[in-house]
MARLOMAR-416575 format. One line per 3 residues: number of its first residue (from 0); their letters; for each residue x, y, z of C-alpha. Coordinates in Angstrom, 1 decimal, always signed. Layout:
! MARLOMAR-416575
NUM	A	X:Y:Z; ...
This chain:
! MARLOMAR-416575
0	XXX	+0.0:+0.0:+0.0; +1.2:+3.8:-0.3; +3.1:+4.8:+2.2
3	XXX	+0.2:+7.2:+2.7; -1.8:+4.8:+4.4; +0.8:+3.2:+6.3
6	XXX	+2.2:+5.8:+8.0; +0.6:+7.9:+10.8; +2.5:+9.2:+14.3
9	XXX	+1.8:+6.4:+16.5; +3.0:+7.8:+19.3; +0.7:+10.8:+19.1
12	XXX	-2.1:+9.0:+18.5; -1.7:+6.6:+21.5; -1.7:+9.6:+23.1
15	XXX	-4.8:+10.9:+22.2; -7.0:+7.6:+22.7; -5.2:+7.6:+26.3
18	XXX	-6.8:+10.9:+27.2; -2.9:+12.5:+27.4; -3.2:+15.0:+24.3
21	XXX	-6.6:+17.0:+23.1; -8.1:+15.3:+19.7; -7.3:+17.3:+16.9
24	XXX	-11.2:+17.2:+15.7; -14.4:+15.4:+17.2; -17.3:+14.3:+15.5
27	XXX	-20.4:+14.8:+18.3; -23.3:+13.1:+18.9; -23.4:+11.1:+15.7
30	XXX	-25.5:+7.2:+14.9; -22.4:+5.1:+13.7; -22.7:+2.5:+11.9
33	XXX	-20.2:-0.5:+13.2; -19.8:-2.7:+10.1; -18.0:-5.4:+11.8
36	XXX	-21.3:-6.1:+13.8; -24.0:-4.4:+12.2; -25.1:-2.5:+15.0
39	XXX	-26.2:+1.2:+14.8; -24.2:+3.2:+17.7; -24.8:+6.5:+19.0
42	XXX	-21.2:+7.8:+19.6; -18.9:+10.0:+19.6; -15.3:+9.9:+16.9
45	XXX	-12.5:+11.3:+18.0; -9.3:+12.2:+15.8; -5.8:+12.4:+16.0
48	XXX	-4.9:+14.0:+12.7; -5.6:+11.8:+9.6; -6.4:+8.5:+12.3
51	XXX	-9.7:+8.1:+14.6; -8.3:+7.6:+18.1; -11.5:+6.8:+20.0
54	XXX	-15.4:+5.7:+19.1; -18.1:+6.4:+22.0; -18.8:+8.6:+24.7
57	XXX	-16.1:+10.6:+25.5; -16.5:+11.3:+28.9; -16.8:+7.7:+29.4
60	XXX	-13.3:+7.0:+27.9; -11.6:+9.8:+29.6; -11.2:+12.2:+26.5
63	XXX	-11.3:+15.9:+26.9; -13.2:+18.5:+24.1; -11.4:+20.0:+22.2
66	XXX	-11.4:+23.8:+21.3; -15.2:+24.5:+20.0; -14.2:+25.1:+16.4
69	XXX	-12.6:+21.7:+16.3; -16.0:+19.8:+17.4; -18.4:+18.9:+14.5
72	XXX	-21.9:+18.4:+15.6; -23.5:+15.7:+14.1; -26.4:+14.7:+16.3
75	XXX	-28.8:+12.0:+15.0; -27.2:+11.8:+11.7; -25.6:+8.4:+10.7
78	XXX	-21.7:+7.9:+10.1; -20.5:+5.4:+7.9; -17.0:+4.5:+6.6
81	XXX	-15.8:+6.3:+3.3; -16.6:+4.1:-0.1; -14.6:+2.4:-1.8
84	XXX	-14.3:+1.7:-5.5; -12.5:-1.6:-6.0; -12.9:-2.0:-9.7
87	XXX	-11.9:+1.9:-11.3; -11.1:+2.6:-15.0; -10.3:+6.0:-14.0
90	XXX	-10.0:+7.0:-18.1; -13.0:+6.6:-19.7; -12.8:+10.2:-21.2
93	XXX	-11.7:+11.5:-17.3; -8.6:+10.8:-16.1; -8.1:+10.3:-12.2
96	XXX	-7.8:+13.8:-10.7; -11.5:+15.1:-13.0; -12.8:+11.8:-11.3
99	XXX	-11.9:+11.8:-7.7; -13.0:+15.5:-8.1; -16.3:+14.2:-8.7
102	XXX	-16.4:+11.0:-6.7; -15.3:+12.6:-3.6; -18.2:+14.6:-3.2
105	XXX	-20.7:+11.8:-3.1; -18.7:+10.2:-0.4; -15.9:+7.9:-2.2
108	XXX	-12.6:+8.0:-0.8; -10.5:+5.1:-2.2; -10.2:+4.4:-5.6
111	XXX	-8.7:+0.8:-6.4; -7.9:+1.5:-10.3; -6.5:-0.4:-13.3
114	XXX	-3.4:+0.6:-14.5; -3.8:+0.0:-18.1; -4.0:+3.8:-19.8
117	XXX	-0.9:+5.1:-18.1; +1.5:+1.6:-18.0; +1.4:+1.8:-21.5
120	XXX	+2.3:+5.4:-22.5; +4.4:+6.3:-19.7; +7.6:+4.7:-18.9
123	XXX	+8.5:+3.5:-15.7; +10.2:+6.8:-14.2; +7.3:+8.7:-15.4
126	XXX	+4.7:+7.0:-14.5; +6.4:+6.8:-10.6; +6.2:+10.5:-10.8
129	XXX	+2.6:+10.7:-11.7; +1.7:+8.3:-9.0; +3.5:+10.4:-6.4
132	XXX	+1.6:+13.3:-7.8; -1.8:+11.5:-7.6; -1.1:+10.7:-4.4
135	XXX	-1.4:+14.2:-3.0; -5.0:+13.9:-4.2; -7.7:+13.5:-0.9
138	XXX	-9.2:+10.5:-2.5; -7.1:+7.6:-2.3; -5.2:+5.9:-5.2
141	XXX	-4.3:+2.2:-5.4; -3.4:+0.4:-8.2; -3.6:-2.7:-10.3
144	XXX	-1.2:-4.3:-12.2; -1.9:-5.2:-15.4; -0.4:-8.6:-17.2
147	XXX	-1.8:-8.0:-20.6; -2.9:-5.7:-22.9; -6.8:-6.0:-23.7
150	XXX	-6.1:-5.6:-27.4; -3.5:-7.5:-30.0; +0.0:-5.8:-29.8
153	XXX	+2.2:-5.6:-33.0; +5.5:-6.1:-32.6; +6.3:-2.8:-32.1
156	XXX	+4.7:-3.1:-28.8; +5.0:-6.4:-27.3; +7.7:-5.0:-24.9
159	XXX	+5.4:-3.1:-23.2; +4.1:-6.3:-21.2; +7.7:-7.5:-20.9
162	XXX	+8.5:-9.6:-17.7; +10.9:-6.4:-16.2; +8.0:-4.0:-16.2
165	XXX	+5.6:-6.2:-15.0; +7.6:-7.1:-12.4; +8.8:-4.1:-11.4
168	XXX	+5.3:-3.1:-11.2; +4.1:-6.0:-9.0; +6.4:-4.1:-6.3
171	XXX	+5.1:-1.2:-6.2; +3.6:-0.1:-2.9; +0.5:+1.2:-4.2
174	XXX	+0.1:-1.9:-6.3; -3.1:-4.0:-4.1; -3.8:-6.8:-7.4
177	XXX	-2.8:-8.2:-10.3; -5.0:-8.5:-13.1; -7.8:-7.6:-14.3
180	XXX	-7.0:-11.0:-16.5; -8.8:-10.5:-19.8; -6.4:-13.4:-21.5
183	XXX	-6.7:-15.8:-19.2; -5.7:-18.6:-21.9; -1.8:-18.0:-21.6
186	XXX	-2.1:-18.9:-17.6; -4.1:-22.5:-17.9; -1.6:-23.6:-20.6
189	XXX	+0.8:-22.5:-18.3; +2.8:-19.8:-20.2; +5.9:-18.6:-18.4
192	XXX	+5.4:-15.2:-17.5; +1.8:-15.7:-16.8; +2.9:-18.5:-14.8
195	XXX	+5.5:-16.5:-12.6; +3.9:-13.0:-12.5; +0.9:-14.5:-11.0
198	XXX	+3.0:-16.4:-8.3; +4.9:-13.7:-7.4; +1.9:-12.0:-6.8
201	XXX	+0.5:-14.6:-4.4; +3.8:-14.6:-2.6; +3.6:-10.9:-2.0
204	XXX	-0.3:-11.0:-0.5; -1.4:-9.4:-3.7; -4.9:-10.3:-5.2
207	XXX	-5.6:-11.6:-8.8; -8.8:-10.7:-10.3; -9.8:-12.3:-13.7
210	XXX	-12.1:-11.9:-16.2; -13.9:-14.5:-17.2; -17.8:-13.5:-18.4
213	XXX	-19.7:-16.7:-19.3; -17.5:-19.1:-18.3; -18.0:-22.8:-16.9
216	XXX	-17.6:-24.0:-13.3; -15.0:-26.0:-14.7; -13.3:-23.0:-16.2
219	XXX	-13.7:-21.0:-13.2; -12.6:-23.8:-10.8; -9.2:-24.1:-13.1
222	XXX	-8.7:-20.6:-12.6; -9.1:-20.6:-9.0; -6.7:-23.3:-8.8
225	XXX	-3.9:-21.2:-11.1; -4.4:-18.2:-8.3; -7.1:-16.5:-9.6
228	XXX	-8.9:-14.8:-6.3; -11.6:-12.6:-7.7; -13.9:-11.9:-10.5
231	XXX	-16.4:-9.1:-11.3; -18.2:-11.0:-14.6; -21.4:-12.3:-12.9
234	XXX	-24.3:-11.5:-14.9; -27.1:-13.8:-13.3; -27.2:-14.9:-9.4
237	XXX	-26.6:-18.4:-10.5; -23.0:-16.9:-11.5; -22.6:-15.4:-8.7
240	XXX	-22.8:-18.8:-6.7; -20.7:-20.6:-9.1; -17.8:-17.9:-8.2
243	XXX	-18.8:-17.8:-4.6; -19.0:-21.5:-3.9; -15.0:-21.7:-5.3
246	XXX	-13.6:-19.4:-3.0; -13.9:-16.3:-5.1; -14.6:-12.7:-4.0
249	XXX	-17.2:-11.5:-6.4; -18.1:-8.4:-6.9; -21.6:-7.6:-8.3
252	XXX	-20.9:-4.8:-11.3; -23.7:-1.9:-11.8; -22.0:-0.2:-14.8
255	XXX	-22.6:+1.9:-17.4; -22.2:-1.1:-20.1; -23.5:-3.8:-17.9
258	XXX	-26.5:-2.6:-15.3; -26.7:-5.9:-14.2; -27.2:-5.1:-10.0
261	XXX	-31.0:-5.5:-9.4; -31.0:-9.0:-11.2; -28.4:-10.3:-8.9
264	XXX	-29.7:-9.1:-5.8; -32.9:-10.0:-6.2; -31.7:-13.3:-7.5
267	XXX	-29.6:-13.8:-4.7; -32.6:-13.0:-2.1; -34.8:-15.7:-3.8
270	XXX	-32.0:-18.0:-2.9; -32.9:-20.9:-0.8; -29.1:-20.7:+1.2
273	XXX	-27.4:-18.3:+3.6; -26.1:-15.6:+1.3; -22.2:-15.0:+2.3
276	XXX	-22.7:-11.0:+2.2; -18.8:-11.0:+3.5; -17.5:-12.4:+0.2
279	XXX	-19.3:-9.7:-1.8; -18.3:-6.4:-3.0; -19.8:-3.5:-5.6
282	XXX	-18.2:-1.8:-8.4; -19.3:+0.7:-11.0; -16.5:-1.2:-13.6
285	XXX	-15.7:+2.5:-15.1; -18.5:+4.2:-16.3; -18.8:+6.7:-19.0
288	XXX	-19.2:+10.3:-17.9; -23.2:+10.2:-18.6; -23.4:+7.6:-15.9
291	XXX	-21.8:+9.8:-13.8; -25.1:+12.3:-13.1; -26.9:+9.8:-11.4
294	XXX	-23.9:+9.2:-9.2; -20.6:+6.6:-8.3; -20.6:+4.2:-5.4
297	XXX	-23.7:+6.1:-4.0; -25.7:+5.5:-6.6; -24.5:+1.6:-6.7
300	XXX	-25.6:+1.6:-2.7; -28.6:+2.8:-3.6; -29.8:+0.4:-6.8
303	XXX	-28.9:-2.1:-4.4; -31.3:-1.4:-1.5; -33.5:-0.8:-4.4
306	XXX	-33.6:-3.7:-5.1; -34.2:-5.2:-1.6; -30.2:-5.4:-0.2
309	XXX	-30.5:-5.0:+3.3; -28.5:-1.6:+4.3; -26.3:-2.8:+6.6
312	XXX	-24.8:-5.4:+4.1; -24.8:-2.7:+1.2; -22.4:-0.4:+2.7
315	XXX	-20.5:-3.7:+4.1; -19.8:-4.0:+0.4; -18.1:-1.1:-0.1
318	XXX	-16.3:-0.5:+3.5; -15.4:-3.4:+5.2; -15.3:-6.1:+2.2
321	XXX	-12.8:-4.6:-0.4; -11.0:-3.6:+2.8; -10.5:-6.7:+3.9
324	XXX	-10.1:-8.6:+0.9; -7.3:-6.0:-0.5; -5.7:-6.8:+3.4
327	XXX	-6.0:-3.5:+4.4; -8.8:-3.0:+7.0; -6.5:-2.1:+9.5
330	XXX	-6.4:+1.6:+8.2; -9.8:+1.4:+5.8; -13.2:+0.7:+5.8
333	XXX	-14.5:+0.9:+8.9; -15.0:+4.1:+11.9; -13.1:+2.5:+14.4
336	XXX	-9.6:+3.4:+16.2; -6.5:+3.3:+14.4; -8.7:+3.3:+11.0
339	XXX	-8.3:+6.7:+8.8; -10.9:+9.2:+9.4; -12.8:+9.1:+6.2
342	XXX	-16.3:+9.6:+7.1; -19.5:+10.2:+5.4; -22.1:+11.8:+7.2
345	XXX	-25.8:+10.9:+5.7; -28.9:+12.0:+7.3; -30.3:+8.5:+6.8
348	XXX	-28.9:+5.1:+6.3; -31.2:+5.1:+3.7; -29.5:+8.2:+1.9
351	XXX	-26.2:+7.0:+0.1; -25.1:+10.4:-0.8; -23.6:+12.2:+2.2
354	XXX	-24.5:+15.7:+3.7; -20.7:+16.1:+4.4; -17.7:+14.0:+3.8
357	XXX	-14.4:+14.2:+5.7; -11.1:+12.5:+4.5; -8.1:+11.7:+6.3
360	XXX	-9.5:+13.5:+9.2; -10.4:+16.6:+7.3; -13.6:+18.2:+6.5
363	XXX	-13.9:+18.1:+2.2; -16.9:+18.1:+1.0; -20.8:+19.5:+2.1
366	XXX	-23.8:+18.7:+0.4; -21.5:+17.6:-2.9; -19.5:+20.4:-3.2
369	XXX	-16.0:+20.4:-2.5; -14.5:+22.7:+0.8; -11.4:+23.5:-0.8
372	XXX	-9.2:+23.8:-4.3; -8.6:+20.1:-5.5; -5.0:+19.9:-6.2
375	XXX	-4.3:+19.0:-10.1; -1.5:+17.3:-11.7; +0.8:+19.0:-14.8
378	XXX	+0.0:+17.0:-17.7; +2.0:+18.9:-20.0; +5.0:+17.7:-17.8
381	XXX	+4.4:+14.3:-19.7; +5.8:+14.6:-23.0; +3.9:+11.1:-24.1
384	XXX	+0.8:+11.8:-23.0; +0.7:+15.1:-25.5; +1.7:+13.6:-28.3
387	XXX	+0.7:+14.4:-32.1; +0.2:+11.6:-34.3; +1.9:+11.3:-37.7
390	XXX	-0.6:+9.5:-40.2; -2.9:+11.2:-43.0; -6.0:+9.5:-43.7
393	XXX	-7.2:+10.0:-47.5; -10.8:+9.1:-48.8; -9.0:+6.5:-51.0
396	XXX	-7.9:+4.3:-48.3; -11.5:+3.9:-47.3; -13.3:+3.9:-50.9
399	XXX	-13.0:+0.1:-51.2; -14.6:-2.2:-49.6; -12.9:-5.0:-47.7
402	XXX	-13.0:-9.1:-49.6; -12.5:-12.3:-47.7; -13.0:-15.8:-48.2
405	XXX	-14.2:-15.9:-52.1; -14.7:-12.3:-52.3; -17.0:-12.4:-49.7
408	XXX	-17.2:-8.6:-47.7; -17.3:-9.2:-43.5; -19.8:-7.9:-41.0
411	XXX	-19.5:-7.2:-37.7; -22.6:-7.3:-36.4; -23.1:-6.0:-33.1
414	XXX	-25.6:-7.7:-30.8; -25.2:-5.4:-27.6; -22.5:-2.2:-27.1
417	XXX	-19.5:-4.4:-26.9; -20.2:-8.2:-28.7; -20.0:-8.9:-32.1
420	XXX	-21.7:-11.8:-34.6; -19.0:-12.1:-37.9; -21.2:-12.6:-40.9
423	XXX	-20.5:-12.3:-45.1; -22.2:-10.9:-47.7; -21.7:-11.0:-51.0
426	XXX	-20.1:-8.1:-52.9; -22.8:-5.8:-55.5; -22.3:-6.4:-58.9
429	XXX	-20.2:-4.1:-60.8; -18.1:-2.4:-58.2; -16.9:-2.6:-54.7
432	XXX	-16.3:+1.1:-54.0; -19.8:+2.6:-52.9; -20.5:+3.1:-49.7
435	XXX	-22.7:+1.8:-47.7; -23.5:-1.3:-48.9; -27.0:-1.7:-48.1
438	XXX	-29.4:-0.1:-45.6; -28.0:-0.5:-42.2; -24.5:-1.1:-43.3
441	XXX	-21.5:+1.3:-42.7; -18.2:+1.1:-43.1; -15.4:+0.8:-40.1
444	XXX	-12.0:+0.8:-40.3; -9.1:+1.0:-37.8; -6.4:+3.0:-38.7
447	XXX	-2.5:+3.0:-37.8; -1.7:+6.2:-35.9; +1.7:+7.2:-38.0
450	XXX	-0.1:+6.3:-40.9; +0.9:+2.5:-42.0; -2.0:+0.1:-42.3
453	XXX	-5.2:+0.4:-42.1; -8.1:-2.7:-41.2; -11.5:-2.4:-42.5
456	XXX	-14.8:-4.2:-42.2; -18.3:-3.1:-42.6; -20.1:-2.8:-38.9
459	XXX	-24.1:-3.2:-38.8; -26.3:-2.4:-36.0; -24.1:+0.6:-35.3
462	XXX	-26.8:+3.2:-36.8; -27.9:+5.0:-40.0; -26.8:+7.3:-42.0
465	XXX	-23.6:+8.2:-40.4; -20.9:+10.4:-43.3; -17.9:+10.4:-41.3
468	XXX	-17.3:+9.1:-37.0; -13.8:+9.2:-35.7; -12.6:+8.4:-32.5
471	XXX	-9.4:+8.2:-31.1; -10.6:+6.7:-28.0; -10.4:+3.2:-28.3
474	XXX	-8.6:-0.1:-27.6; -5.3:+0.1:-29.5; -4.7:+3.8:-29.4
477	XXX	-5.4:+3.8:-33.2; -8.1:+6.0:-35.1; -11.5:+4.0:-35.1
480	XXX	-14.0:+5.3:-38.4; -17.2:+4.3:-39.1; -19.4:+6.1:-42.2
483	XXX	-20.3:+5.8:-45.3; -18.7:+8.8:-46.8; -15.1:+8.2:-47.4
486	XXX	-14.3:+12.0:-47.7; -16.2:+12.9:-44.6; -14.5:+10.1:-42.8
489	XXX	-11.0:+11.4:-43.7; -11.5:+14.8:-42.7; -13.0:+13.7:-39.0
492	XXX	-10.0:+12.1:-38.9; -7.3:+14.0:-40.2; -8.9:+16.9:-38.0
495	XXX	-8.7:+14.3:-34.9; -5.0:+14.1:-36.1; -4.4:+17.9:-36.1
498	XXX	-5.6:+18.3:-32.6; -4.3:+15.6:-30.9; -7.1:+13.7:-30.2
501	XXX	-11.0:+13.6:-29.9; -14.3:+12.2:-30.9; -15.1:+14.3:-34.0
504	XXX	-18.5:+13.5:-36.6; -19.1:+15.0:-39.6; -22.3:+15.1:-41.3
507	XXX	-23.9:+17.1:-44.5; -20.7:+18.7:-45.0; -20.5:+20.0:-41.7
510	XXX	-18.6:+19.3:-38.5; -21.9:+18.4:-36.3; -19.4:+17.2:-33.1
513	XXX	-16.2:+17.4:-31.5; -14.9:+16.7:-28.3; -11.3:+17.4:-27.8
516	XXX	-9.1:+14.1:-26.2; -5.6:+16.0:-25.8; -4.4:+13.8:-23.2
519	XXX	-3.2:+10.5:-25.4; -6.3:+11.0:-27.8; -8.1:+9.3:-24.9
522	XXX	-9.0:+11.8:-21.9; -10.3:+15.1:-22.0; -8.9:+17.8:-19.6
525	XXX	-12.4:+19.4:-18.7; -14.2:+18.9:-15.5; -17.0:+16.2:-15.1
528	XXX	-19.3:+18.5:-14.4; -18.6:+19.8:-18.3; -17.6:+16.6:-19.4
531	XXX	-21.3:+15.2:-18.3; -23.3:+17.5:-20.9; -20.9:+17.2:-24.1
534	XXX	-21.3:+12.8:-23.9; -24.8:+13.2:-23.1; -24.9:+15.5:-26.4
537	XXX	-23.4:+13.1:-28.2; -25.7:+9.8:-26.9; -29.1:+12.0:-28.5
540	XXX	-26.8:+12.5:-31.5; -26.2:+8.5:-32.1; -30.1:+7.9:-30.8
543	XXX	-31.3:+10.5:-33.9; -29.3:+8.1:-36.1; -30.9:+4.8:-34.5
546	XXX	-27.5:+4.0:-32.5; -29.7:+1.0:-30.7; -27.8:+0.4:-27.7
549	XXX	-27.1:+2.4:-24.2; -23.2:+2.9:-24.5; -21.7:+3.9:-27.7
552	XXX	-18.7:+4.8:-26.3; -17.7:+1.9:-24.9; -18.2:-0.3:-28.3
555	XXX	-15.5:+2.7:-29.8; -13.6:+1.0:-26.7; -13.9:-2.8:-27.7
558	XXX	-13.8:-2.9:-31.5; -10.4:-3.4:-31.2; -10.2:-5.1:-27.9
561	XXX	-9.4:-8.8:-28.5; -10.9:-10.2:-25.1; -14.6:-10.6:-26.4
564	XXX	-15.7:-12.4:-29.2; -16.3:-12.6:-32.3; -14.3:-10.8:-34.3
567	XXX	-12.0:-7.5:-34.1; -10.1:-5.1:-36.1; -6.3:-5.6:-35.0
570	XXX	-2.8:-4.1:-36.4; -3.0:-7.2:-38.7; -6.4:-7.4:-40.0
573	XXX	-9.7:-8.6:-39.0; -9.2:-10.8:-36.2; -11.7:-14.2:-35.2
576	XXX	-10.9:-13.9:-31.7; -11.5:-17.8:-30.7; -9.4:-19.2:-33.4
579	XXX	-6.8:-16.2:-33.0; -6.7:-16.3:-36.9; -6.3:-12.7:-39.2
582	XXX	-9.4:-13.5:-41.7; -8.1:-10.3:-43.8; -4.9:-9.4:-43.2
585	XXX	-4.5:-5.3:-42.6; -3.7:-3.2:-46.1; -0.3:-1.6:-45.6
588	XX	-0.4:+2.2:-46.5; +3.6:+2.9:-46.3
């Protein structure tokens, strides 16, 4: 863990619970909710800096007040432990500061986030440096560490996931799992690296989460045998059990892709057996910003008491339960001494979204709104993460249409935001440069940043009448098109080129929308509270043009992610994920 949460002044603090110094803040008069027990107490907390030194009455355990402006009155409202997010994506158009800027608000104070986004572009040095800066931030940042990529690396790249930096990242302090494990494959054949990273992760008291949606007891069982400790995938209650009953920690997901929470607490209620709350946890699995109005944590707590959860075990969930299972409740998750003061003050236990939050022992947030200036981190001090990328896109490279097998022109056809269904169709007579090619049908291609290869297919169930859709937000860091208009596809792109980034569409001539992505042509630099509007703006946009699913954004994220079937656009072609096989190998530009 960061040496953040390790170290506090021992001595001082033994003090204070002793009676032999004054606290340096009391919260009076408060209902707190003891989650190792259940119980509601009415208590008072009493701090020593960033640690609670003592929990009940404080005349009773020989404490002295404080000066007046030190004492927070709190009578009858309910005190619970700070959330915490075990299962953050903290760049899904944020990045982690604009995030814990918004989360902190609503009472989340620990952030448990893959690493993915930043191991890649930054090397080691500077991504150390950015993890010291982030963790100044009041919310705090732990890590995962990542042993593969979530898309197909060229060669150029296959370093990245090399056994010295995954390694070297498995010792960092702030590193708390390894995982998540989207190519689980490579560790049940018993690969090498797999093989040793993920036993040098057990030896250190580090978790491993996988990844493994729809899988078999039997496959799940072989996972838990080859370390696997976690999983986050259920999407029934009967999947939840089957993780449950081998020793997994599951955590039930209520994302912005998969808003799966009622069903499995309902389902898990109308279960005939004694539901083991303690192996259970929530996550929003990084949410796109729209999500993000409703709420974070909070709004998970309440969906699930919605849904018939009793409260107690809901904010067990996400207190006590990461805590634990992460191995560090002895300084999180609970309001108890020697824990850190993060707090949320709620006027009901019923009411997930605190009146006031205080962190590390300080007052930061009432009714939302943040007390003071959040600090921010220097981006431009990261020379990779401002990069401007080298390729021109012209309308030829996209005028024809892709052949297969006999001629035969592919289809991904999407069946929800993120799966896809490979079909063929035969090519029109005559010529096999129109676009589109049939109502419905539009063309997408993945193209090399510095401007080598490019991968196309045609995409249905995506929407209508689309000219030109580019997004450099995406799995490989490459520019994803979809259109039908080669010419208003090139310019979206070459203008998401000149800027260094963004989601751009053009339509009837006209540049229709354009969100700037500076920071690695991923992650805008605006404020969630900005960010919110412009995605939500673009969601009605894609709706007008019969977009049929909930989270466009995320199926820009996974057309070229090569963890879900059936097929994917990769630096070599179009990919059939199961067989690992290029049907159509990329066309080289240079």
């Amino acid at each position: 863990m960061t040496n953040r949460i390790r170290y506090h002044h021992l001595d001082k603090l033994i003090r204070t619970a002793t009676g032999k110094l004054l606290p340096t803040r009391v919260l009076m008069g408060g209902i707190v909710l003891n989650v190792f027990t259940g119980e509601l107490e009415r208590a008072d907390v009493a701090l020593c800096d960033e640690r609670i030194a003592y929990v009940g009455d404080m005349k009773k355990g020989g404490l002295q007040l404080p000066d007046s402006r030190r004492i927070i009155d709190v009578t009858d409202k309910v005190l619970v432990p700070g959330y915490i997010e075990p299962h953050a994506h903290p760049f899904q158009l944020y990045h982690p500061v604009t995030l814990a800027a918004e989360v902190l608000g609503r009472g989340t104070t620990t952030l448990i986030n893959d690493n993915l986004f930043f191991f890649t572009l930054l090397d080691p040095d500077e991504w150390s440096r950015l993890l010291e800066a982030l963790d100044r931030l009041p919310v705090k940042m732990l890590w995962w560490a990542r042993l593969d990529a979530q898309a197909h690396l060229d060669e150029d790249f296959r370093f990245l996931f090399g056994d010295d930096r995954v390694s070297g990242e498995l010792k960092r302090p702030s590193v708390v799992q390894a995982g998540e494990l989207t190519d689980w494959m490579p560790l049940l054949e018993g690969e090498e690296n797999r093989t040793r990273w993920v036993g040098e992760a057990r030896r250190r008291g580090i978790r491993v989460e996988g990844h493994a949606p729809g899988a078999s007891s039997r496959t799940l069982s072989r996972l838990a045998a080859a370390g696997v400790t976690g999983d986050h995938e259920s999407i029934s209650a009967e999947e939840v059990l089957d993780r449950l009953r081998l020793g997994y920690m599951t955590t039930l997901r209520h994302s912005s892709l998969r808003p799966d929470l009622p069903e499995l607490i309902k389902g898990l209620l109308q279960w005939n057996g004694e539901i083991p709350w303690h192996r259970l946890m929530l996550t929003t699995d990084g949410p796109t910003p729209p999500y993000l109005r409703k709420g974070f944590v909070d709004y998970v707590l309440r969906t699930a008491m919605e849904a018939g959860c009793p409260p107690v075990r809901a904010y067990q969930m996400v207190t006590l339960n990461p805590a634990c299972y992460y191995r560090l409740d002895e300084h999180l998750g609970a309001i108890a001494p020697g824990r850190i003061a993060d707090i949320n003050i709620l006027s009901s236990l019923e009411e997930p979204v605190p009146e006031r939050v205080v962190a590390d022992g300080e007052p930061v947030a009432e009714r939302k709104s943040l007390l003071r200036s959040f600090p921010g981190v220097d981006w431009a001090g990261y020379p990779t993460l401002n990069r401007r990328w080298k390729g021109w896109v012209r309308p030829e490279h996209l005028e024809k249409l892709p052949g297969g097998t006999e001629g035969k022109i592919p289809i991904l056809r999407l069946l929800n935001p993120v799966i896809t269904k490979l079909e063929w169709k035969e090519p029109p007579e005559g010529t096999r440069s129109s676009l589109p090619l049939g109502e419905g049908d539009l063309l997408v291609a993945l193209a090399d940043r510095e401007g080598k290869w490019i991968t196309k297919s045609l995409v249905r169930g995506f929407g209508r009448d689309i000219d030109g859709l580019v997004s450099t937000y995406n799995g490989s860091d490459d520019l994803l098109l979809v259109g039908r208009n080669p010419e208003a596809m090139a310019r979206a792109a070459n203008r998401a080129l000149e800027q260094g980034g963004g989601i751009i569409w053009e339509q009837n001539g006209e540049e229709v929308y354009n969100l700037p992505l500076p920071l690695a042509g991923k992650t805008s630099l605006l404020s969630l509270s900005e960010l919110i509007p412009r995605t939500e703006e673009f969601l009605r946009r894609m709706k007008e043009h019969d977009h049929p699913f909930h989270d466009p954004i995320y199926t820009f994220l996974f057309l070229s992610s090569t963890h879900l079937p059936q097929a994917r656009l990769t630096a070599e072609g179009l990919m059939h994920i199961k067989e690992k096989k290029v049907l159509i190998p990329a066309e080289r530009l240079k």
